[in-house]
PDB file with one MODEL, atoms N, CA, C and O in Angstrom:
MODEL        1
ATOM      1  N   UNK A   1     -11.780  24.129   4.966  1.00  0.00           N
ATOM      2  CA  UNK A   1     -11.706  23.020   4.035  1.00  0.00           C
ATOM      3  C   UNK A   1     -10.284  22.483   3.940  1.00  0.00           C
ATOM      4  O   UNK A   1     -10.084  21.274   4.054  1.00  0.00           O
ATOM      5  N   UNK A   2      -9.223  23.401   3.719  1.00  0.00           N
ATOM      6  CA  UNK A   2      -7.913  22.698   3.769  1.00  0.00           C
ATOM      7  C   UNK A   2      -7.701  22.163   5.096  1.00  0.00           C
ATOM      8  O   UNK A   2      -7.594  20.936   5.113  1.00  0.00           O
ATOM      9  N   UNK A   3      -7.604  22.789   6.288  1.00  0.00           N
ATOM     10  CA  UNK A   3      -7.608  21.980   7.516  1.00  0.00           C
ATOM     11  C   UNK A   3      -8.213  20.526   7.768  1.00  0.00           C
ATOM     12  O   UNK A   3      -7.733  19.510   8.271  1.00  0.00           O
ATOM     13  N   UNK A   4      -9.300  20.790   7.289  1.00  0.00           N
ATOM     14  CA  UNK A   4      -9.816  19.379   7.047  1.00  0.00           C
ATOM     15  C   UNK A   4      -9.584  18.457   6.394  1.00  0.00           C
ATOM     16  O   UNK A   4      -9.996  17.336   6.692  1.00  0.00           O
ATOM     17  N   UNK A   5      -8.693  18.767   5.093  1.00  0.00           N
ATOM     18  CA  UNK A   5      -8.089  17.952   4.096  1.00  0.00           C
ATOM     19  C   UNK A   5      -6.838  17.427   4.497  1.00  0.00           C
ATOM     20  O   UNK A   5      -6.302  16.367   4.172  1.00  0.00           O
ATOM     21  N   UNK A   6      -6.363  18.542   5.433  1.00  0.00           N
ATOM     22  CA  UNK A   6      -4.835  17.959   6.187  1.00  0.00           C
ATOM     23  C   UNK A   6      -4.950  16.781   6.612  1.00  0.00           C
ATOM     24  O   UNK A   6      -4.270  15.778   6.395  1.00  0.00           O
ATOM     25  N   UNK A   7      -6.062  16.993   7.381  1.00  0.00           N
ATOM     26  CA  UNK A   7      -6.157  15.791   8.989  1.00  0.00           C
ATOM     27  C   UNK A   7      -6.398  14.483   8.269  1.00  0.00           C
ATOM     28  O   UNK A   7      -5.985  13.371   8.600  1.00  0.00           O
ATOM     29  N   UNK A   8      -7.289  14.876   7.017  1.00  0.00           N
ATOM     30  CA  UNK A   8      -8.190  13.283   6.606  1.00  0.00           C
ATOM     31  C   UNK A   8      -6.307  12.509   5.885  1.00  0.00           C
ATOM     32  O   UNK A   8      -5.682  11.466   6.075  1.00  0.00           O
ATOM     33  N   UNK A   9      -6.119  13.591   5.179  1.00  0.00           N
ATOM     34  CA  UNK A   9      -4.431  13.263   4.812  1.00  0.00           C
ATOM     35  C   UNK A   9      -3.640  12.712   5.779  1.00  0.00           C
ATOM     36  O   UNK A   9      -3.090  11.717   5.306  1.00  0.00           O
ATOM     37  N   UNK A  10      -3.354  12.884   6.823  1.00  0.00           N
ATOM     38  CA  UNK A  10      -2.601  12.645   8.281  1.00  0.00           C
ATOM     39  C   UNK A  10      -3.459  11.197   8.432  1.00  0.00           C
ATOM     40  O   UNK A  10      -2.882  10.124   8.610  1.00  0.00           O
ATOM     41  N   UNK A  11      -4.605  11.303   8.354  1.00  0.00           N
ATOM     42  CA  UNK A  11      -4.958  10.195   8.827  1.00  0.00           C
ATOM     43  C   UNK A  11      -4.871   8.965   8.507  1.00  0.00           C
ATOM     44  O   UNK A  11      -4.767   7.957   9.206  1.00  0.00           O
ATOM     45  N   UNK A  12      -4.951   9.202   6.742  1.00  0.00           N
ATOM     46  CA  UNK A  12      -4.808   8.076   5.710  1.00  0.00           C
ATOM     47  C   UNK A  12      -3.292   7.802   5.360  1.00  0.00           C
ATOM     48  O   UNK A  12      -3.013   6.908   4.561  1.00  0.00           O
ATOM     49  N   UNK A  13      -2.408   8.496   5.899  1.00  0.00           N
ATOM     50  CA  UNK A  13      -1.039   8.400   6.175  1.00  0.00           C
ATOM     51  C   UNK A  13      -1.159   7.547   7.119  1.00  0.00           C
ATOM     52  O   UNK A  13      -1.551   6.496   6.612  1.00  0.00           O
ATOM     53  N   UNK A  14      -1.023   7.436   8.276  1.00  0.00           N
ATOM     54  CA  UNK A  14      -1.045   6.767   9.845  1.00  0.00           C
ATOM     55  C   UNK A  14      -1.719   5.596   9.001  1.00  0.00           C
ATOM     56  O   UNK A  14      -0.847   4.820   8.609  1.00  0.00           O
ATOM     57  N   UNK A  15      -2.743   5.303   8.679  1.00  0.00           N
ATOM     58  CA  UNK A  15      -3.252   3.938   8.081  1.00  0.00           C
ATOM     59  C   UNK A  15      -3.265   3.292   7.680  1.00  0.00           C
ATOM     60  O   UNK A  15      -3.753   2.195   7.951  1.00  0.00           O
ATOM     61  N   UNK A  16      -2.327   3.914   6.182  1.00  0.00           N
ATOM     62  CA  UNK A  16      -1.380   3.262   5.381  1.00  0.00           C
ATOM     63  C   UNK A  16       0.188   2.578   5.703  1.00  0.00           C
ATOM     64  O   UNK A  16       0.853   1.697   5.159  1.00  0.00           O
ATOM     65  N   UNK A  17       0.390   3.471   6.872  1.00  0.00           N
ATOM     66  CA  UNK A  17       1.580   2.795   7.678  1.00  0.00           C
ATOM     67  C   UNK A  17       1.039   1.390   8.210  1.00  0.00           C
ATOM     68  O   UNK A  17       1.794   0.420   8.154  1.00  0.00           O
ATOM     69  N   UNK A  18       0.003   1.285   8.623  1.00  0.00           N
ATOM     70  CA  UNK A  18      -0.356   0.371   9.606  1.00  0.00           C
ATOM     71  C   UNK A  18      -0.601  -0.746   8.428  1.00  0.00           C
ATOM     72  O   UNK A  18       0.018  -1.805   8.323  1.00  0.00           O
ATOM     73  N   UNK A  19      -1.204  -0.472   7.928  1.00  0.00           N
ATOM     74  CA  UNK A  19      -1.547  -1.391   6.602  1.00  0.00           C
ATOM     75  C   UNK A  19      -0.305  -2.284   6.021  1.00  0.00           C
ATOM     76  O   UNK A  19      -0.143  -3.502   5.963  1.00  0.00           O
ATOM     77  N   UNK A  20       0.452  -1.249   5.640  1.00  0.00           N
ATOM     78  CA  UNK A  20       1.641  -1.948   5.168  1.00  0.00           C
ATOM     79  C   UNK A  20       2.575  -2.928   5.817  1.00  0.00           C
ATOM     80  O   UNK A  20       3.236  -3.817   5.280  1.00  0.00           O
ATOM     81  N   UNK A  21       2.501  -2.611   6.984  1.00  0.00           N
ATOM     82  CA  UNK A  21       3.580  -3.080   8.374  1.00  0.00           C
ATOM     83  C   UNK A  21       2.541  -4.496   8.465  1.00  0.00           C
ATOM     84  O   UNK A  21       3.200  -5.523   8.300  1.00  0.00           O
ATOM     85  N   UNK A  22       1.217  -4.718   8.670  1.00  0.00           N
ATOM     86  CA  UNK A  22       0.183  -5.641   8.466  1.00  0.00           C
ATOM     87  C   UNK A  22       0.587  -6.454   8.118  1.00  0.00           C
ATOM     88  O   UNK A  22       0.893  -7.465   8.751  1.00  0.00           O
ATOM     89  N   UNK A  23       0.793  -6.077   6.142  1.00  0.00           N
ATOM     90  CA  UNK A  23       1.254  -7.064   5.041  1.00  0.00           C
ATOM     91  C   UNK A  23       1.747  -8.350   5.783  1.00  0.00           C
ATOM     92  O   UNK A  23       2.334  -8.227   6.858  1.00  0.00           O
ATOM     93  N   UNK A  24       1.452  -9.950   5.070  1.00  0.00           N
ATOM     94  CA  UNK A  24       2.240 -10.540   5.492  1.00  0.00           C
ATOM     95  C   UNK A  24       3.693 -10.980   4.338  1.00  0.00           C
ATOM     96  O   UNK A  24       3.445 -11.074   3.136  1.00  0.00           O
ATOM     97  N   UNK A  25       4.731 -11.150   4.704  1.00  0.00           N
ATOM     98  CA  UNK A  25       6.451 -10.920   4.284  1.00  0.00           C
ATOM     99  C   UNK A  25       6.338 -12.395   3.168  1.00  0.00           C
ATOM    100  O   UNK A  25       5.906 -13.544   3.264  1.00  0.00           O
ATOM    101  N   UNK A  26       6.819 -11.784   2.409  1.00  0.00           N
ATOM    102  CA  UNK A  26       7.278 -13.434   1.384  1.00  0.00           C
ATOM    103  C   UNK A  26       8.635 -13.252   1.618  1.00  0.00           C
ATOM    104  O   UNK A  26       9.375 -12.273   1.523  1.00  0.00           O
ATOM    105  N   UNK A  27       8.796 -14.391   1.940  1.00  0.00           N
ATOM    106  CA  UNK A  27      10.112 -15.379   2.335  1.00  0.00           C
ATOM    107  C   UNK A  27      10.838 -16.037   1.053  1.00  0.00           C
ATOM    108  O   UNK A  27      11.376 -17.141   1.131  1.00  0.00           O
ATOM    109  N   UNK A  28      10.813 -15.280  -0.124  1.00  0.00           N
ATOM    110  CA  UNK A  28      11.404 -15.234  -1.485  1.00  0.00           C
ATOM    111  C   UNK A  28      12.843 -15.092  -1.414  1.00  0.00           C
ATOM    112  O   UNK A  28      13.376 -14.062  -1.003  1.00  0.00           O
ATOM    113  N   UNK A  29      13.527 -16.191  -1.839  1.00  0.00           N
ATOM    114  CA  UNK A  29      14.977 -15.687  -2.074  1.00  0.00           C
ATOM    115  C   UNK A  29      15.273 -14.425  -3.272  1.00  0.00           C
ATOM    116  O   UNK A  29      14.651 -14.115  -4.289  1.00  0.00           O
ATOM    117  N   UNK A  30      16.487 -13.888  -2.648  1.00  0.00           N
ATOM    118  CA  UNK A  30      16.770 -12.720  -3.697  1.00  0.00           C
ATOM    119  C   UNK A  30      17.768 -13.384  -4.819  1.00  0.00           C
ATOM    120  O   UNK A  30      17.987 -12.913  -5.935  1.00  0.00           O
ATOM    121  N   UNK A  31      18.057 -14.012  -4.530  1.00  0.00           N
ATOM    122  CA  UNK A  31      19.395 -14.676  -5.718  1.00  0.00           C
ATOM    123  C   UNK A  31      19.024 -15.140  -6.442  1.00  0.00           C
ATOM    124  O   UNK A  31      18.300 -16.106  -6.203  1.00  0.00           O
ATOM    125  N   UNK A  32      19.264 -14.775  -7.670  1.00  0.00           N
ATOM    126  CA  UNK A  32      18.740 -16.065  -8.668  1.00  0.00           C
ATOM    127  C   UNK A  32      18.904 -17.115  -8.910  1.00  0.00           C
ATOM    128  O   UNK A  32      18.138 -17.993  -9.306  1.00  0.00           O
ATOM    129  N   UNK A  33      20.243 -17.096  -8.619  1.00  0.00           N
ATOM    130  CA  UNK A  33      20.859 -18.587  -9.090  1.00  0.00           C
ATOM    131  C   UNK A  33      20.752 -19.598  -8.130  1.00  0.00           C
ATOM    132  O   UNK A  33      21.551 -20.493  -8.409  1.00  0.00           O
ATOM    133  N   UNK A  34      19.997 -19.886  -6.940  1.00  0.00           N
ATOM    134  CA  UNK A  34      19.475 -20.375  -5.828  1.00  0.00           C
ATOM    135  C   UNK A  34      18.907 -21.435  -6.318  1.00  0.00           C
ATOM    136  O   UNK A  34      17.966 -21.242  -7.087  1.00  0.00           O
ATOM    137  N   UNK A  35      19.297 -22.770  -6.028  1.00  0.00           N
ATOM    138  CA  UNK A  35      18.479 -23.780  -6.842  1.00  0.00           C
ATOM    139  C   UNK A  35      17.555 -24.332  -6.100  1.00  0.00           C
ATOM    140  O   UNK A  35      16.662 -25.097  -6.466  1.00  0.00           O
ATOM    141  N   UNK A  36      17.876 -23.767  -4.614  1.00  0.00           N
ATOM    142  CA  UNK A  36      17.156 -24.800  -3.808  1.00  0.00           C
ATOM    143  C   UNK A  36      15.761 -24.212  -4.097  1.00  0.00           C
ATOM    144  O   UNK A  36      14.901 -25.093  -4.121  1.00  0.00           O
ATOM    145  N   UNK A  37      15.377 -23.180  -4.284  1.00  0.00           N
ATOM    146  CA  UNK A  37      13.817 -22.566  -4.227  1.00  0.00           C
ATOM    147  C   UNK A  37      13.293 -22.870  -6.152  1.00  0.00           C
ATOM    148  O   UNK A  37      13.462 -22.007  -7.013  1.00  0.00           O
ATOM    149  N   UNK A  38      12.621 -24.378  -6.452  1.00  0.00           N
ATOM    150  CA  UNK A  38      12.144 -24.208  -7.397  1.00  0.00           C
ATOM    151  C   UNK A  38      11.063 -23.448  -7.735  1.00  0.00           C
ATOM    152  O   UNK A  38      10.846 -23.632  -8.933  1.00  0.00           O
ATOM    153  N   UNK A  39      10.164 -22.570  -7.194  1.00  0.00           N
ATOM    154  CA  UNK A  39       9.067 -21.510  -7.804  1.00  0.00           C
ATOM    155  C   UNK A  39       9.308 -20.426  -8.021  1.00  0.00           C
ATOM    156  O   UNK A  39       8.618 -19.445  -7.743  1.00  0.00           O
ATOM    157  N   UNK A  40      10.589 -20.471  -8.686  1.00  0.00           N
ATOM    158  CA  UNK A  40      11.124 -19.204  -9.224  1.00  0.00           C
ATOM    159  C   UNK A  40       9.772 -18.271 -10.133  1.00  0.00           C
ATOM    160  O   UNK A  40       9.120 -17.328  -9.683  1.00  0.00           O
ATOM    161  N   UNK A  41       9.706 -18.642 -10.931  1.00  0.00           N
ATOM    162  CA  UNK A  41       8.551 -18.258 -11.656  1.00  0.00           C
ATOM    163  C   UNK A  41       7.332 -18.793 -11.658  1.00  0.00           C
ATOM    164  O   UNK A  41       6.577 -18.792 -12.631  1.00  0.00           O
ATOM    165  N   UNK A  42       7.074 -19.315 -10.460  1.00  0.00           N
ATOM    166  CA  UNK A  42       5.466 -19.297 -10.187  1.00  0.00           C
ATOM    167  C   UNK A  42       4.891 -18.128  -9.371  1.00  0.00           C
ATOM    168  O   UNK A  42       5.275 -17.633  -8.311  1.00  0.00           O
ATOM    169  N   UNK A  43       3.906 -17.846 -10.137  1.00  0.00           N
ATOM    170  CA  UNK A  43       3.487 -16.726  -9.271  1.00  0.00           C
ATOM    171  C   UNK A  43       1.900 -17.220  -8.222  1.00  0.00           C
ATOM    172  O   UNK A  43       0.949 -17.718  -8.825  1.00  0.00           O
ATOM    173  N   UNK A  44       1.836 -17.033  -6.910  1.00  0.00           N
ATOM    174  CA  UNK A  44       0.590 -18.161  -6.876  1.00  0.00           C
ATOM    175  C   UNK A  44      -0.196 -16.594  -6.527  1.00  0.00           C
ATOM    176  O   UNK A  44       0.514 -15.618  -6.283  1.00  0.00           O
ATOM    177  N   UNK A  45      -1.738 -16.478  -6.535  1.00  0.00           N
ATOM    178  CA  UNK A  45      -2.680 -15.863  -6.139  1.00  0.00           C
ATOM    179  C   UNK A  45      -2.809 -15.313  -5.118  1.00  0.00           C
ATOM    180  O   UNK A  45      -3.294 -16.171  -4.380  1.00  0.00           O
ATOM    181  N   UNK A  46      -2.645 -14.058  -4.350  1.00  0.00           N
ATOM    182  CA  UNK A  46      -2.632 -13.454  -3.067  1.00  0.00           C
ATOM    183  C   UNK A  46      -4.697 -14.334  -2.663  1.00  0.00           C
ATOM    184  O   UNK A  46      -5.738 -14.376  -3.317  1.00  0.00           O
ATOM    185  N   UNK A  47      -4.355 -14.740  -1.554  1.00  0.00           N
ATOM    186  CA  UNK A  47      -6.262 -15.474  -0.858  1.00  0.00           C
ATOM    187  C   UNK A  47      -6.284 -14.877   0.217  1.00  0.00           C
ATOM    188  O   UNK A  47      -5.318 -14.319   0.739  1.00  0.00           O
ATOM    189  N   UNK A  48      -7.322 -14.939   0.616  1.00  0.00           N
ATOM    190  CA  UNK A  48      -7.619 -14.522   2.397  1.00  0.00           C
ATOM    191  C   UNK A  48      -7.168 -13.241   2.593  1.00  0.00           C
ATOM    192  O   UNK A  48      -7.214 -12.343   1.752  1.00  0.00           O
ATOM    193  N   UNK A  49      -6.680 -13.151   3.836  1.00  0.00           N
ATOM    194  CA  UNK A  49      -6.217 -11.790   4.679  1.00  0.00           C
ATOM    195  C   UNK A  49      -5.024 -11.381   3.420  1.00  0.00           C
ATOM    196  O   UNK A  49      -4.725 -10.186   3.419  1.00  0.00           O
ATOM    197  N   UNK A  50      -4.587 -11.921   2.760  1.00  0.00           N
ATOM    198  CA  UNK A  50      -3.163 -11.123   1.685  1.00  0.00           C
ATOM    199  C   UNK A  50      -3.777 -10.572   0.803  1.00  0.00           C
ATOM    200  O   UNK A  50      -3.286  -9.829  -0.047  1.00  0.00           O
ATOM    201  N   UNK A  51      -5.144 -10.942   0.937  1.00  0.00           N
ATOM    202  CA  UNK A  51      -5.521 -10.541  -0.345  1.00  0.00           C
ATOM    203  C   UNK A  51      -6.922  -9.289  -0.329  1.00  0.00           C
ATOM    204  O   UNK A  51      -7.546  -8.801  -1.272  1.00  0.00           O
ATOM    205  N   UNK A  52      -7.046  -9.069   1.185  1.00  0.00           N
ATOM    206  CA  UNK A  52      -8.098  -8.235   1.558  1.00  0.00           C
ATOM    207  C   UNK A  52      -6.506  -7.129   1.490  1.00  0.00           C
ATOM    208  O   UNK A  52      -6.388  -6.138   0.769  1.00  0.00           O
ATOM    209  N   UNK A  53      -5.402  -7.697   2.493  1.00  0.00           N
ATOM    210  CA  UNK A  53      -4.462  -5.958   2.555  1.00  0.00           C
ATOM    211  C   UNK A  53      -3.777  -5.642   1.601  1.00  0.00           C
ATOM    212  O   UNK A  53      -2.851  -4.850   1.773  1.00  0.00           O
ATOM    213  N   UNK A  54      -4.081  -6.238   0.195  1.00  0.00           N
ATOM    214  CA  UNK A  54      -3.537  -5.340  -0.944  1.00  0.00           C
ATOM    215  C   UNK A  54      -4.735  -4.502  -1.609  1.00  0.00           C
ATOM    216  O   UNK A  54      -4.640  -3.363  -2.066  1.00  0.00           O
ATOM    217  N   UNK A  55      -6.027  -5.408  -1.560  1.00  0.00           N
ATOM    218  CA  UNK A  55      -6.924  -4.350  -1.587  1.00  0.00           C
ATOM    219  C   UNK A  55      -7.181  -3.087  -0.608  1.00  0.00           C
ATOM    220  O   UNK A  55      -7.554  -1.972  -0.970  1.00  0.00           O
ATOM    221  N   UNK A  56      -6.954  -3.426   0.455  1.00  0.00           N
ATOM    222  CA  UNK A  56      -7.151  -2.349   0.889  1.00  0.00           C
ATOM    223  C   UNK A  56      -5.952  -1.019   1.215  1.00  0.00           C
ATOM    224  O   UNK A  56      -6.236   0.098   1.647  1.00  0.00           O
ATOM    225  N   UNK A  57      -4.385  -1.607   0.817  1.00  0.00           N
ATOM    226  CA  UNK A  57      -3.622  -1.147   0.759  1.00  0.00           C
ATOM    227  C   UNK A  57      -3.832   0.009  -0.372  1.00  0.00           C
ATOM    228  O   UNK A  57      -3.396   1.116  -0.054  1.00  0.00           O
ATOM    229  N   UNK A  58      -4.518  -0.125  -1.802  1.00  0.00           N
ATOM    230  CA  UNK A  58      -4.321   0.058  -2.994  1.00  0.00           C
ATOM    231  C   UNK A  58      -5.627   0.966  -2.665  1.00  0.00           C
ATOM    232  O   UNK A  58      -5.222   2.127  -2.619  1.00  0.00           O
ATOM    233  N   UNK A  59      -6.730   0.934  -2.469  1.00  0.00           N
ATOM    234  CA  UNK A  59      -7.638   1.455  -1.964  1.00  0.00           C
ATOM    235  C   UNK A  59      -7.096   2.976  -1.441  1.00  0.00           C
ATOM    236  O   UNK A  59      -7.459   4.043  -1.936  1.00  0.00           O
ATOM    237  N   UNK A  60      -5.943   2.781  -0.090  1.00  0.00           N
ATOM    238  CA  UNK A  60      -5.410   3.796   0.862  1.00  0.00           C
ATOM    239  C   UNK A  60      -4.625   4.481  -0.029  1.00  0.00           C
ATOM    240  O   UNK A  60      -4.678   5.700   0.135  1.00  0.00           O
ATOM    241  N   UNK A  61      -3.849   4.072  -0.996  1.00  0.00           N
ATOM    242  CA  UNK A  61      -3.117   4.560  -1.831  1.00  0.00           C
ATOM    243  C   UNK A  61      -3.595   5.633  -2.479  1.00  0.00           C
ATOM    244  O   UNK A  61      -3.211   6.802  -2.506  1.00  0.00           O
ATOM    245  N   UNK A  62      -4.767   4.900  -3.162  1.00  0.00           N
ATOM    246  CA  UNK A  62      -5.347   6.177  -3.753  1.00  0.00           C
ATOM    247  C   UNK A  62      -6.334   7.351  -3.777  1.00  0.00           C
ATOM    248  O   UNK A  62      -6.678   8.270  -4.520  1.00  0.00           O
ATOM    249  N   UNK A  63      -6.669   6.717  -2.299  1.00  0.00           N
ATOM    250  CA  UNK A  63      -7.041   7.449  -1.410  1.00  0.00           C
ATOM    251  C   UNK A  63      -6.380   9.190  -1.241  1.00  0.00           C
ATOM    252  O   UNK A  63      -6.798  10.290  -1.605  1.00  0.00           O
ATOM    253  N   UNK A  64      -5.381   8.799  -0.632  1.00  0.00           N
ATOM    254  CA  UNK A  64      -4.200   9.633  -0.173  1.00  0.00           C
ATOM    255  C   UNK A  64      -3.817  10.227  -1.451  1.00  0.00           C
ATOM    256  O   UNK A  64      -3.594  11.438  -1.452  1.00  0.00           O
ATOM    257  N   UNK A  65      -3.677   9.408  -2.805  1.00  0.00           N
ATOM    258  CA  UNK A  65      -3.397  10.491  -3.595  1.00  0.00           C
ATOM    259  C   UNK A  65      -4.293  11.379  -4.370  1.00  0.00           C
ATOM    260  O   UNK A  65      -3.774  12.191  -5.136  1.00  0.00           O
ATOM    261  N   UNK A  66      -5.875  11.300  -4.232  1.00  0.00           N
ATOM    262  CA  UNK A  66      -6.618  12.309  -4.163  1.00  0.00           C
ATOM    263  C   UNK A  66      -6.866  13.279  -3.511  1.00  0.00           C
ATOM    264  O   UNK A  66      -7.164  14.435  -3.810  1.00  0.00           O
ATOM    265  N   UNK A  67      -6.712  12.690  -2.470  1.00  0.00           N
ATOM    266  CA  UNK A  67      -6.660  13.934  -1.158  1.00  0.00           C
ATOM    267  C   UNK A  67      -5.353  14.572  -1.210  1.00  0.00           C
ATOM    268  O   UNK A  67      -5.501  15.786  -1.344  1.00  0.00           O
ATOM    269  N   UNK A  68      -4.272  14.266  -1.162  1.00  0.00           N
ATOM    270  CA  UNK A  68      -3.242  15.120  -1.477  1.00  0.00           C
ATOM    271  C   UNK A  68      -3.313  16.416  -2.837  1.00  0.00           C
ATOM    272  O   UNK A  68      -3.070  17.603  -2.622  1.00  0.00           O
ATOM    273  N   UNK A  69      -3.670  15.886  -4.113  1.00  0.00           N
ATOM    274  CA  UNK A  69      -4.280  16.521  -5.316  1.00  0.00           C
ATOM    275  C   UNK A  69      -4.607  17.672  -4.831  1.00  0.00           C
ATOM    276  O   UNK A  69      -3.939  18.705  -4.795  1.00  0.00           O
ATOM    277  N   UNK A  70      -6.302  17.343  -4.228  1.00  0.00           N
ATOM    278  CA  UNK A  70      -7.344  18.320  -3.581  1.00  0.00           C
ATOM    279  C   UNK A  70      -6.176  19.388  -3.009  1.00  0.00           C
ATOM    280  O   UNK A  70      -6.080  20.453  -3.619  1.00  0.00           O
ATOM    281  N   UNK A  71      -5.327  19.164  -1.921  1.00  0.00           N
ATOM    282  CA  UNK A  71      -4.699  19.713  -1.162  1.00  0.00           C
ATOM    283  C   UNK A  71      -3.763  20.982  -1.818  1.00  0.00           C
ATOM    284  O   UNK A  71      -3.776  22.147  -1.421  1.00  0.00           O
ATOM    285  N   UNK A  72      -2.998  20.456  -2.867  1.00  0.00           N
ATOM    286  CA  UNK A  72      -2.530  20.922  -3.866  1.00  0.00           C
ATOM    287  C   UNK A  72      -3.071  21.709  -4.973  1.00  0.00           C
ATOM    288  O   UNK A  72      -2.389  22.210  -5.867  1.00  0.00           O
ATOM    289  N   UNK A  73      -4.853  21.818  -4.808  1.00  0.00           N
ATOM    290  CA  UNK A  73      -5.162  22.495  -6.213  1.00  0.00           C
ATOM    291  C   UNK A  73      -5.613  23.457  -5.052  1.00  0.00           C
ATOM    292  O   UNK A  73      -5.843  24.617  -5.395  1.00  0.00           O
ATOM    293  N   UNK A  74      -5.764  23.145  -3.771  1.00  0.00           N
ATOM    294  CA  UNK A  74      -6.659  24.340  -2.944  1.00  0.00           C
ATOM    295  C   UNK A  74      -5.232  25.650  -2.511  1.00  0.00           C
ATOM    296  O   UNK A  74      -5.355  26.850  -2.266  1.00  0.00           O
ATOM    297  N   UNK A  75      -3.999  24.808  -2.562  1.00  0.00           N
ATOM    298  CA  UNK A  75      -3.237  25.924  -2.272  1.00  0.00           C
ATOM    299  C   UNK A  75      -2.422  26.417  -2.993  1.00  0.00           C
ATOM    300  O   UNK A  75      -1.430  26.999  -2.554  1.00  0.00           O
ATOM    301  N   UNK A  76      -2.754  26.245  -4.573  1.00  0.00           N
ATOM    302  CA  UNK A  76      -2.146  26.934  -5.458  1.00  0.00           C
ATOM    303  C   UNK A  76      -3.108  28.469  -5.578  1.00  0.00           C
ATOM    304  O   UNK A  76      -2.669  29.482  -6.123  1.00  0.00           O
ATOM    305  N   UNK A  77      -4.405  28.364  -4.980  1.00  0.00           N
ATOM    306  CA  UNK A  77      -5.152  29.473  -5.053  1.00  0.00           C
ATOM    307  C   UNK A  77      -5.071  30.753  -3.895  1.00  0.00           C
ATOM    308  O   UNK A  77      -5.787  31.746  -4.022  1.00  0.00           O
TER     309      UNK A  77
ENDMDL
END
């Protein structure tokens, strides 16, 4: 059972890498005082594909942190 919990762990690691690297990049300035970018404080709606890989990012997330848990309550015994 722990062996098996490793791998599914390893796996949902490797996936979550891939996932993330996926993401597509906002092109957000970091400065504040930047006038040229007026949507400072607009926030617009992740749609489409941005919005399937945060679900499914968030999904992997917590994925991985159940299975890690599991991992952790099996080898405190």
């Amino acid at each position: 059972m722990y062996n098996l919990l490793l791998i599914i762990l390893l796996s949902i690691s490797a996936i979550l890498i891939i996932a993330i690297f996926m993401q597509p990049t906002k092109n957000q300035s970091s400065n504040v005082f930047d006038s040229s970018n007026g949507e400072l404080f607009e926030h617009s709606k992740p749609r489409g594909f941005e919005a399937v890989m945060q679900r499914l990012t968030g999904f992997l997330v917590f994925a991985w942190l159940l299975v890690a848990l599991l991992l952790t309550i099996l080898s405190s015994r």
